[in-house]
C-alpha positions in Angstrom: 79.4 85.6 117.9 79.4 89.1 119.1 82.2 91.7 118.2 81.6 95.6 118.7 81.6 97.7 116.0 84.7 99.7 117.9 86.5 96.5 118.5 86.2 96.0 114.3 87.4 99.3 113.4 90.6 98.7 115.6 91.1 95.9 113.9 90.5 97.4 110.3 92.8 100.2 111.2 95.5 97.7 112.5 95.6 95.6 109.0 95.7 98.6 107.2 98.9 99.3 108.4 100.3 96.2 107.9 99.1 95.8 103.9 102.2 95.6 102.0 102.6 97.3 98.5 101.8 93.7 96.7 98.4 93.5 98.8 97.8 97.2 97.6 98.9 97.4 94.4 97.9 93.9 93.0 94.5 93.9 94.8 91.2 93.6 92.8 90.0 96.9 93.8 93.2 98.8 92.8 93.0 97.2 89.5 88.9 98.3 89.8 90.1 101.9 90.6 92.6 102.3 87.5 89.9 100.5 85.3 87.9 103.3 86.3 90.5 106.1 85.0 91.1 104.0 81.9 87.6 104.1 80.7 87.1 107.6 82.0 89.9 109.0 80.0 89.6 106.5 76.6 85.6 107.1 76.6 86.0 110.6 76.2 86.7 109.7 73.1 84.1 106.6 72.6 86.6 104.0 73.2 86.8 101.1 75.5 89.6 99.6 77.6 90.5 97.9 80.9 92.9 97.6 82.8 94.4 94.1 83.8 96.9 94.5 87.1 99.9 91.7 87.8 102.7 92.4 90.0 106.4 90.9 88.9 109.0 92.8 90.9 111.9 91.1 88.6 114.9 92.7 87.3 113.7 92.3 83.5 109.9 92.8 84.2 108.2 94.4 81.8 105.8 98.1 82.7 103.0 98.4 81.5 101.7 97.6 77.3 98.0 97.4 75.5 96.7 96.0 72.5 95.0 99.1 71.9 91.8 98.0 74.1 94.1 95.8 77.6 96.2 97.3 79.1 98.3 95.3 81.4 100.7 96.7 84.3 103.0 95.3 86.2 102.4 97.6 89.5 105.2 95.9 90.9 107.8 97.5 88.2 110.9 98.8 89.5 110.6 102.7 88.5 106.6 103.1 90.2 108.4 101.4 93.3 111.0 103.2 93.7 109.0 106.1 94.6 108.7 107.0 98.5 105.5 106.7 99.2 102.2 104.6 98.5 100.3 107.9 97.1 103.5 108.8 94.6 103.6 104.8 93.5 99.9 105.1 92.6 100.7 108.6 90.8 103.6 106.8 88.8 101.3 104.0 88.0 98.3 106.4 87.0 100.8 107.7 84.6 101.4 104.6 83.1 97.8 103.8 82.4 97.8 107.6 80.8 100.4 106.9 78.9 98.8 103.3 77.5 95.7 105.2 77.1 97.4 107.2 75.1 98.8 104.8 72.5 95.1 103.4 72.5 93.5 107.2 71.5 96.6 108.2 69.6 98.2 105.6 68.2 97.5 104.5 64.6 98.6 101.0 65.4 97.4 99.9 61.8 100.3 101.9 60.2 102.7 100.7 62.8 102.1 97.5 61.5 102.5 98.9 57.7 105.4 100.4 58.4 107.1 97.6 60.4 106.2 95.4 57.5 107.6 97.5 55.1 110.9 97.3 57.0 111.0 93.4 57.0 110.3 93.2 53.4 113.3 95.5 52.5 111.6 98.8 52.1 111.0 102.2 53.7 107.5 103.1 54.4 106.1 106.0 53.7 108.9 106.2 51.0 112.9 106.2 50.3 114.2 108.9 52.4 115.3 111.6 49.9 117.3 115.4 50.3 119.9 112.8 52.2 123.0 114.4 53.1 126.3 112.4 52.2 126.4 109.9 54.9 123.2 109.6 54.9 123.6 108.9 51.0 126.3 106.7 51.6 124.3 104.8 54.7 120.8 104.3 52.6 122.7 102.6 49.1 124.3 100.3 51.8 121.1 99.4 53.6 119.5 98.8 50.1 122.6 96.6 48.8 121.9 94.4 52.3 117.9 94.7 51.4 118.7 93.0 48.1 119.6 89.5 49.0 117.3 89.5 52.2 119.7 89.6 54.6 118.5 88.2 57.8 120.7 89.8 60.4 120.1 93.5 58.4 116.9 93.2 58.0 116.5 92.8 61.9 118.7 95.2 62.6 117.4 97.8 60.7 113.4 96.5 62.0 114.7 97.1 65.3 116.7 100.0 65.0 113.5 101.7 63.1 111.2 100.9 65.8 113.2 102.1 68.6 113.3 105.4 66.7 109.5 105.5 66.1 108.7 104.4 69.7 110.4 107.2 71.1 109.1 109.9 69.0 105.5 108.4 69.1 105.8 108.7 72.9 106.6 112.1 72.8 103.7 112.5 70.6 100.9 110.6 72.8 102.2 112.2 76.4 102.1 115.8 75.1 98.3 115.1 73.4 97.9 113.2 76.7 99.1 116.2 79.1 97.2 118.3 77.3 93.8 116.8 77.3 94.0 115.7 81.0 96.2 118.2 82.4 95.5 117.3 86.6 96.8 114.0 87.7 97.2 112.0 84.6 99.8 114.6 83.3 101.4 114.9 87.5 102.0 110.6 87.0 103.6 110.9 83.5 105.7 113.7 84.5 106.8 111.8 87.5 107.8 109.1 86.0 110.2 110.8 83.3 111.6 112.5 86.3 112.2 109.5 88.4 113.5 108.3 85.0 115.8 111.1 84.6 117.1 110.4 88.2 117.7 106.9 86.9 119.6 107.5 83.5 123.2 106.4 83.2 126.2 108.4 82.1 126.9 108.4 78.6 130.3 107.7 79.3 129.1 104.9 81.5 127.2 103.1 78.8 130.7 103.4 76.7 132.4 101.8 79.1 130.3 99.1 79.6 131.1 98.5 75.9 127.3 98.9 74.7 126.5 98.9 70.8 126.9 101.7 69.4 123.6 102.3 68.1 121.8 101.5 71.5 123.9 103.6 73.1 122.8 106.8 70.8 119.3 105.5 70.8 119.7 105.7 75.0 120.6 109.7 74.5 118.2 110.2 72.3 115.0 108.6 74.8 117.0 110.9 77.4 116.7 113.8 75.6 112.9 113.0 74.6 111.6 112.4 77.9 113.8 115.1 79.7 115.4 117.4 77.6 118.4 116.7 78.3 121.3 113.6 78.8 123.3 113.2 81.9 126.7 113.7 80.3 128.5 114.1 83.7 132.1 113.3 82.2 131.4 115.9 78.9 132.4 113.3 76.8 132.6 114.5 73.3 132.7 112.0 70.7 130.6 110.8 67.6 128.2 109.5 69.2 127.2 112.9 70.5 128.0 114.5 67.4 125.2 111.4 65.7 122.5 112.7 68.7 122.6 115.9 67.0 122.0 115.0 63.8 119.2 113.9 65.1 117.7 116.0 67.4 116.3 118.6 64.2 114.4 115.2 62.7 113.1 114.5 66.1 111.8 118.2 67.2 110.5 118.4 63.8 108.4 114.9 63.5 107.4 114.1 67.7 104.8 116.7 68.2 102.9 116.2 64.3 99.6 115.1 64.4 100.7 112.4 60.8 102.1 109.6 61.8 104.0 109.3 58.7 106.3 112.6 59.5 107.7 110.1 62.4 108.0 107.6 59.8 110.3 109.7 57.7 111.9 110.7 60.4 112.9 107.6 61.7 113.9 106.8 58.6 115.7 109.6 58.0 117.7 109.0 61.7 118.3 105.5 60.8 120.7 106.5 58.2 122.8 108.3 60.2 122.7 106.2 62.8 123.7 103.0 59.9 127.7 103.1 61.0 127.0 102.6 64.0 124.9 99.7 63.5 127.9 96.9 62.2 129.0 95.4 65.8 124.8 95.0 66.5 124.4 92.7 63.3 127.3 91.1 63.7 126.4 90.3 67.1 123.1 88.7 65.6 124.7 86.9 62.9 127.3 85.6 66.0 123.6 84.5 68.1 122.0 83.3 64.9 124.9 81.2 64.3 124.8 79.8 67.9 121.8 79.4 67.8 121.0 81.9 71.0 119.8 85.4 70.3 120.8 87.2 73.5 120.8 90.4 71.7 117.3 89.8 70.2 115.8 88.7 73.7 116.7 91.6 75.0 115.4 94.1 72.4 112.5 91.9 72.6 112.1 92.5 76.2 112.7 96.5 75.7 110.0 96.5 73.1 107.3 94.8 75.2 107.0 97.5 77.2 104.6 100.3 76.1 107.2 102.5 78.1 111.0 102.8 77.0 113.0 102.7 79.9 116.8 103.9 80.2 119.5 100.6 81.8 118.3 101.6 85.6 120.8 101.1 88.1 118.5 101.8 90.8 121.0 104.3 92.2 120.5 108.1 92.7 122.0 110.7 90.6 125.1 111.9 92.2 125.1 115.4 93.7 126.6 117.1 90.3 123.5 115.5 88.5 121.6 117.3 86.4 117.6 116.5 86.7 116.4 118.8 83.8 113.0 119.5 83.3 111.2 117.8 81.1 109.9 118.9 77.7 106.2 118.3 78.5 106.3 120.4 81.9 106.3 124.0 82.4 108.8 125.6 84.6 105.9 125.6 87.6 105.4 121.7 86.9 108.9 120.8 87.3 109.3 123.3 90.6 106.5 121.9 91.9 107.6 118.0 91.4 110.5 118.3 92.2 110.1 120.0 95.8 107.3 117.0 96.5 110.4 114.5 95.6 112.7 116.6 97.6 110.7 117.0 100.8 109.7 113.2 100.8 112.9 111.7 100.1 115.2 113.8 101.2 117.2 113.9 98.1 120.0 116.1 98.1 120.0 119.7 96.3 120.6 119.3 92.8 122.7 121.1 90.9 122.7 122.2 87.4 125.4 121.0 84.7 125.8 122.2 81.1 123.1 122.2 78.7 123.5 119.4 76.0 123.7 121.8 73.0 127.0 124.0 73.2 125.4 126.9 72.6 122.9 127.2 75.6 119.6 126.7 73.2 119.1 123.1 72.8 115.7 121.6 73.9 112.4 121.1 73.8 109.7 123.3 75.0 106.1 122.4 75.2 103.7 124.7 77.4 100.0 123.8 79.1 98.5 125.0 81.8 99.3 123.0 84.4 95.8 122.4 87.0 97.2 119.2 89.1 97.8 121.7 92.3 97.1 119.8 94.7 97.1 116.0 93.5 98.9 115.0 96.2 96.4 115.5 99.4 93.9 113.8 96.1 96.3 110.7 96.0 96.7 109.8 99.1 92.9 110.2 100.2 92.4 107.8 97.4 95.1 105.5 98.6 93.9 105.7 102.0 90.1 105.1 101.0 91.2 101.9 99.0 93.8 101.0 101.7 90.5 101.2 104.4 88.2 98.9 101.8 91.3 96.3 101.6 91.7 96.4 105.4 88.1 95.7 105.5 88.0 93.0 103.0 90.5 91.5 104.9 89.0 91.6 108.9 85.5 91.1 107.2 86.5 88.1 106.1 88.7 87.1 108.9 85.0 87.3 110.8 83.1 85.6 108.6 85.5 82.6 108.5 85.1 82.7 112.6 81.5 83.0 112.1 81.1 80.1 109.9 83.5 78.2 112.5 81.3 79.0 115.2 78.3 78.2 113.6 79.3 74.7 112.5 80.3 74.5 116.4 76.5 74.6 117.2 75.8 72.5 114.4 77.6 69.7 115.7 76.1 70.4 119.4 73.3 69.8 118.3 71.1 66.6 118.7 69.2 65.6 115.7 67.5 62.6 117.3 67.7 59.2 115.7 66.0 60.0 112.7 69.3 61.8 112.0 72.1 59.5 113.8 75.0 59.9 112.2 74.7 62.7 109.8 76.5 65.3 109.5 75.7 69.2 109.4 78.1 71.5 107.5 77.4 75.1 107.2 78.6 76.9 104.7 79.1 80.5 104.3 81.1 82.6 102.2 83.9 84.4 103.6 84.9 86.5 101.0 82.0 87.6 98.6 83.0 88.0 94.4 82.1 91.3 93.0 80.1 89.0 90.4 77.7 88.3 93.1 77.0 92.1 93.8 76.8 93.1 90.0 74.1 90.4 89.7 72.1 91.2 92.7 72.5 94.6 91.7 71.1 93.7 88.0 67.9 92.3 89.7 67.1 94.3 93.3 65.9 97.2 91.8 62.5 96.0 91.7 62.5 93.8 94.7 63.3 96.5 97.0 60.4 98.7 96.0 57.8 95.9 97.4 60.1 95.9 100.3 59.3 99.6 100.5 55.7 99.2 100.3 55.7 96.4 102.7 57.5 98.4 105.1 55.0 101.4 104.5 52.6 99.3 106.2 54.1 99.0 109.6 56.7 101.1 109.9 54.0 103.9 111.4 53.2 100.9 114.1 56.7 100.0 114.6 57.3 104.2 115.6 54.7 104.3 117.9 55.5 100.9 119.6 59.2 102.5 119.9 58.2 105.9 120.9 54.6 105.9 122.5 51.8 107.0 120.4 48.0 106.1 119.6 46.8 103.0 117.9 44.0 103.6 116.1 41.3 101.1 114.6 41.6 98.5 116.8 38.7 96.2 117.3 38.3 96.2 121.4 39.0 98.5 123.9 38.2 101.0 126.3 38.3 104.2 124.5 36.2 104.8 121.6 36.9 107.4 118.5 34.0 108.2 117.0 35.0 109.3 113.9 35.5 105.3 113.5 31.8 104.9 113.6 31.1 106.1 109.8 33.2 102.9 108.6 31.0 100.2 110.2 33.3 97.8 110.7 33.9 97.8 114.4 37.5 98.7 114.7 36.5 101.4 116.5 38.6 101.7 119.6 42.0 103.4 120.3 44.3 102.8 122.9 47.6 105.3 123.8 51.0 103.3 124.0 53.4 103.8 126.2 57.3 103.5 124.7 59.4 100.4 124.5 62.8 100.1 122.8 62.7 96.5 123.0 62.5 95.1 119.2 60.1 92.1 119.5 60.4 89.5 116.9 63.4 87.7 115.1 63.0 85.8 111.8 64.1 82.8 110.3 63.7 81.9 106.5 65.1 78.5 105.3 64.8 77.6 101.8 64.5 74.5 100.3 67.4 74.2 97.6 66.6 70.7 96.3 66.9 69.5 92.6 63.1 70.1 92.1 63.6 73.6 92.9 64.6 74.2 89.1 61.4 73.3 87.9 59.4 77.0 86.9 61.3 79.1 88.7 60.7 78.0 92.0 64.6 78.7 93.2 64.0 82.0 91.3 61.0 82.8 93.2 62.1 81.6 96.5 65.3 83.9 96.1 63.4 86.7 95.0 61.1 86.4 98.2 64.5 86.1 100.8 66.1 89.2 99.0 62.8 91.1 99.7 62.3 89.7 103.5 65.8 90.4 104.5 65.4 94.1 103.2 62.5 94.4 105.1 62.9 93.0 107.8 67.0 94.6 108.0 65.2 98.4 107.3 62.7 98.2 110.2 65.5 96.5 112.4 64.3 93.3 113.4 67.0 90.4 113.2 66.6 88.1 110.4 68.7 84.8 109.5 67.9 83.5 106.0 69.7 79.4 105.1 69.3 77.3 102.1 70.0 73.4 102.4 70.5 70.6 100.2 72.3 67.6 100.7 75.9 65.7 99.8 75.6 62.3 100.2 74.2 61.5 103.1 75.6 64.3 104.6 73.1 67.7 105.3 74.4 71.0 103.4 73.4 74.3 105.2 74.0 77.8 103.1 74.0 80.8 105.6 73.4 83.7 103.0 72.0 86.0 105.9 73.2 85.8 109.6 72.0 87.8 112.8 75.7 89.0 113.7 77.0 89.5 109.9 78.9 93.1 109.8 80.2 93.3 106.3 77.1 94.4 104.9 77.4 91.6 102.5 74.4 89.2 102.9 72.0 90.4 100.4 74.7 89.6 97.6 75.2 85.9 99.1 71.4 85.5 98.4 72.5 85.1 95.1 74.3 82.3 95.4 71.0 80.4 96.2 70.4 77.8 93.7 68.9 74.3 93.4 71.2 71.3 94.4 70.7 67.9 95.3 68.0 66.3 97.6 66.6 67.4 100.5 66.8 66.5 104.4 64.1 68.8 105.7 64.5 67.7 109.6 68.0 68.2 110.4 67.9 71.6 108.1 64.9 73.1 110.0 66.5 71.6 113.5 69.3 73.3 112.9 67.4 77.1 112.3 65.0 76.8 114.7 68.0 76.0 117.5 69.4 79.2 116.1 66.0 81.5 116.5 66.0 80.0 119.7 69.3 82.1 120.9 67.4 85.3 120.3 66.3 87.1 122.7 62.4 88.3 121.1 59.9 87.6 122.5 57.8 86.5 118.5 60.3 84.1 117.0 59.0 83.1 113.3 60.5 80.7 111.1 59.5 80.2 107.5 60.3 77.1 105.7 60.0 77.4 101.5 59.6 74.3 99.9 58.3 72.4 96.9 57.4 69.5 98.4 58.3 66.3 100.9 61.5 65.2 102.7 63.9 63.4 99.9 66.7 61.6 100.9 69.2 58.8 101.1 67.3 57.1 104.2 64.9 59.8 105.1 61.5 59.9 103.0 57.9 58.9 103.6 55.9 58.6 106.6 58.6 58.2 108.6 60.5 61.4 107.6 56.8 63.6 107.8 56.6 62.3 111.5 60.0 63.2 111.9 59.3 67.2 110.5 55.2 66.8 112.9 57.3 66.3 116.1 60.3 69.0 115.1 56.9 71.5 114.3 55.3 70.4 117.6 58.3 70.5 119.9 59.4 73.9 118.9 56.2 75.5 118.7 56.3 74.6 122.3 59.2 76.5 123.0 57.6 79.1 121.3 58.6 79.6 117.5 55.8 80.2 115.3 56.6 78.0 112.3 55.0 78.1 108.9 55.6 76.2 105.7 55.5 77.8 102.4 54.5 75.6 99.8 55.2 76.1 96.1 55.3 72.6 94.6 53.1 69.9 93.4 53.4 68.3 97.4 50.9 70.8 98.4 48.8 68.5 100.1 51.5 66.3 102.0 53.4 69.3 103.2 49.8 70.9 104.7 49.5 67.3 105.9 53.1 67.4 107.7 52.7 71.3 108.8 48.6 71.6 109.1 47.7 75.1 110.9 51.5 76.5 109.8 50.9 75.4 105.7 50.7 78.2 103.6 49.3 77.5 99.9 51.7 79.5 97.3 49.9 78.6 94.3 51.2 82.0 92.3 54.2 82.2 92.5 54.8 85.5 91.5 52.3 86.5 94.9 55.0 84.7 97.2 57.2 87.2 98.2 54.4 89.6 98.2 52.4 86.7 101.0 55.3 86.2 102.9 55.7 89.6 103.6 52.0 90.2 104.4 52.5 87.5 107.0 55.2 88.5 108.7 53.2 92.4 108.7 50.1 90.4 110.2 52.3 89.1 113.4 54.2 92.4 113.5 50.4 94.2 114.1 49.5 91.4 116.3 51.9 92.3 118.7 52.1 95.8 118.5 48.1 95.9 119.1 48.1 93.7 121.8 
């Protein structure tokens, strides 16, 4: 199977415009790439986490969350997709994992838990809120009368309530430590994403309308204002529940930016109170679903709290043109320009226009200055999305090739004939079409060493190889017609030179089939013979001359052929398949070394060597004994006729029968450890051979 390398980047450039967002987003290697940033940013600080990708595009979906080590996003969430393009989706969900990273670095989970606890068992943690105003008095002797008896439905409530609170002043917290200490595009996705969420925030009048609780609809303005500065109060309604957000506002300021997590604690506890009156239709909803025996209301905070990231009741629809998009209390007055002319220009939004601020006197807000370095993030985004687009694309066509590969080769398997010793078996071929980044970690784990004999080995000819390709003088040689005297001194007769004339012609193709039998487990022998194939197919891949490299066992009767190494593989991916090479079943030598030597005989080289690695005689269903080793004399003798040099390499306690089966191609591996190290030296000894001759 022969494709150019020009007719594979077409294809590769055509499937990477058709990936869809899913095939992006929820791909391995995206997930790889944000693990990456994860454990760059949490390491910093000698933590640890990954990052575990799924993709639920559902109207409830959760964002992203972590258990302070996994985090897990949803990149198909609604706000990250409802950004223009691919490189602003992947800023929105970079910000995400920022913003779980930092819950993971900032986070004291452990008094979280204390605190929520507290709550449950009818208590305030860090203590009783005290210089109370009167409602808030009057709110905190009511909660503690409904603390008394346990009540269920309170005691939620209030749980909930307090949570909420904390959640949005500990996200204040971790995104301004967060923007601070990573200022390029980890701070760019957060602030993206609480500017797509301002775009998304509904009307406070709206949420009245719709007849929301109380409480939740306060606790709505008050994530608004957090994560923007601001409420979109498009109607200037004016009511108590504004008059409760800014009651609240001077605990929130105060508590969001401390470096104590018990200041938020307080302070939630502190808000609670005076959001209490608003809390009596939310409990008696609960009692209503408690009674029923659904808990609507619960599932749904449930739902809100899974997610590491509070999100306002998105419509999904843009702001209308009197909008306010304010800027954000974690952004300078250059981050929010700069944003916002990036959404602008590739969305087309209309201009926006500014409303009143929330406070009536013009000075409300939060302000919260760093020096902003993401210039630029966006030509950094999308060269990253178009790198990981280009490795997808080629995942995909690589793949597409190898299954067409494998296809084809199990066509030639079955054109085959086996002759009668083999009537009726069958061939597969096996190959893998898509290769597990397991299987490149592992080969990485053990190549190191392997490839510096492969060096050495190739040290020996590579000088013989150059001056076969380009013309130059052999030197040493033990006949000729010109004599160097300086050879004289070594008395050894190699004496003569010759000049050679250039040929771009590469002369010899390899074959390596390994014997992947049961037996093979015993002392390493797989190991060895695996070790031997990675350092042959480096060799003989760095001085260019076409190598093929099978394992087979069997299944049943039937013949099972591994193709780790192939001569028209172009994913670059054959030296990891090697380690799938591992001892099987039984072993039916004659159809396995028919098969390769019908394959060396497609190439065009003039030297074709095939090396068979075994640990002893033919074994299996039908095909053993004398008449299986006159089977494997006549396949030796018929294709060292048509010119493959064939040699068996043998490694077992069958020494004697496999020299008996092979006789002038048996080579004796009796150290194991030497048989990469002799296999090389063999192939080296034909390479000189022709390149002297």
């Amino acid at each position: 199977m022969r494709t150019s390398h020009t007719a594979i980047r077409r294809m590769i450039h055509n499937e990477k415009n058709k990936l869809t967002d899913e095939q992006i987003f929820a791909s391995a290697r995206f997930a790889a790439y944000l693990t990456d940033i994860a454990e760059g940013i949490t390491k910093r600080y000698r933590r640890s986490s990954r990052v575990v990708t799924f993709w639920d595009t559902s109207e409830r979906a959760p964002i992203g969350k972590t258990n302070n080590r996994i985090i897990s996003l949803n990149c198909g969430n609604r706000l990250s997709m409802s950004f223009p393009t691919r490189s602003l989706k992947a800023d929105s969900l970079l910000g995400i994992i920022g913003h779980e990273c930092g819950h993971i670095l900032f986070s004291d989970f452990s008094m979280l838990n204390t605190f929520q606890q507290a709550i449950r068992d009818g208590r305030f943690y860090p203590h009783e809120p005290t210089e109370l105003s009167e409602l808030q008095q009057n709110s905190l002797d009511e909660i503690l009368s409904a603390f008394a008896p346990k009540d269920e439905a309170v005691c939620y409530a209030v749980s909930s309530v307090s949570h909420s609170l904390v959640n949005i002043m500990e996200d204040v917290f971790i995104e301004s430590k967060m923007c601070s200490a990573f200022p390029g595009a980890v701070k760019t996705g957060i602030l993206l994403n609480n500017f797509r969420f301002a775009e998304e925030m509904t009307p406070v009048q709206q949420e009245i309308d719709q007849q929301h609780h109380g409480v939740f609809v306060i606790i709505n303005l008050l994530i608004q204002y957090a994560k923007t500065g601001d409420i979109l109060n498009l109607n200037d309604y004016k009511g108590p529940y504004l008059d409760a957000l800014y009651q609240c506002i001077p605990y929130l300021d105060d508590a969001a930016y401390d470096d104590d997590a018990r200041i938020r604690y307080d302070a939630a506890n502190h808000m609670l109170l005076i959001l209490w009156p608003f809390m009596k239709s939310y409990i008696d909803q609960i009692r209503k679903d408690r009674k029923n025996h659904t808990s609507h209301a619960e599932e749904a905070k449930e739902n809100q709290l899974a997610s590491g990231l509070p999100l306002p009741n998105l419509t999904g629809k843009p702001i209308p043109a009197s909008g306010k998009i304010p800027c954000h209390s974690l952004a300078g007055e250059d981050d929010c320009s700069r944003i916002k002319q990036v959404l602008d220009y590739e969305d087309g939004r209309m201009p926006l226009q500014k409303t009143d601020n929330i406070s009536e006197d013009g000075s409300g807000g939060i302000s919260h200055t760093n020096d902003y370095s993401g210039a630029g993030y966006v030509s950094q985004a999308a060269e990253d999305m178009d790198s990981l687009m280009t490795r997808l694309a080629e995942e995909i066509v690589y793949t597409r090739y190898e299954k067409e590969l494998t296809e084809e080769l199990q066509k030639e398997a079955e054109k085959i004939r086996y002759g009668n010793a083999h009537k009726g078996i069958h061939v597969n071929v096996n190959r893998m079409s898509y290769v597990d980044s397991s299987y490149m970690t592992a080969y990485q784990q053990v190549s190191p060493q392997l490839l510096l004999i492969s060096k050495r080995l190739q040290g020996q000819v590579s000088q013989l190889l150059k001056d076969y390709k380009y013309g130059g003088r052999l030197d040493n040689l033990p006949f000729g017609k010109r004599i160097n005297v300086r050879n004289t001194i070594h008395n050894d007769g190699r004496i003569f030179y010759k000049m050679k004339l250039p040929n771009d012609q590469t002369d010899m193709a390899v074959a390596i089939l390994n014997d992947e039998s049961g037996s093979m487990s015993s002392a390493n022998r797989i190991t060895y013979a695996r070790c031997a194939s990675i350092i042959l197919l480096d060799f003989c891949r760095k001085l260019d001359i076409p190598v093929a490299i099978y394992g087979h066992s069997t299944s049943g009767e039937d013949v099972e052929l591994y193709a780790y190494a192939e001569y028209n593989t172009i994913d670059g991916k054959d030296a990891f398949r090697l380690m799938d090479m591992s001892a099987r079943n039984s072993n039916r030598d004659g159809a396995a070394l028919r098969y390769v030597a019908e394959r060396l005989l497609t190439r065009p080289e003039a030297i074709k060597l095939l090396i068979l690695i075994s640990d002893g005689q033919p074994a299996a269903y039908g095909y053993h004994g004398t008449e299986a080793e006159a089977d494997l004399r006549g396949i030796k003798k018929e294709y060292s006729n048509k010119g493959i040099r064939m040699f068996a390499a043998a490694i077992g306690d069958d020494k004697p029968n496999i020299q008996r089966i092979y006789g002038d191609g048996f080579l004796d591996i009796t150290d194991l450890e030497k048989l990469p190290l002799n296999l090389g030296k063999l192939m080296i000894q034909h390479i000189k051979d022709k390149m002297t001759t």
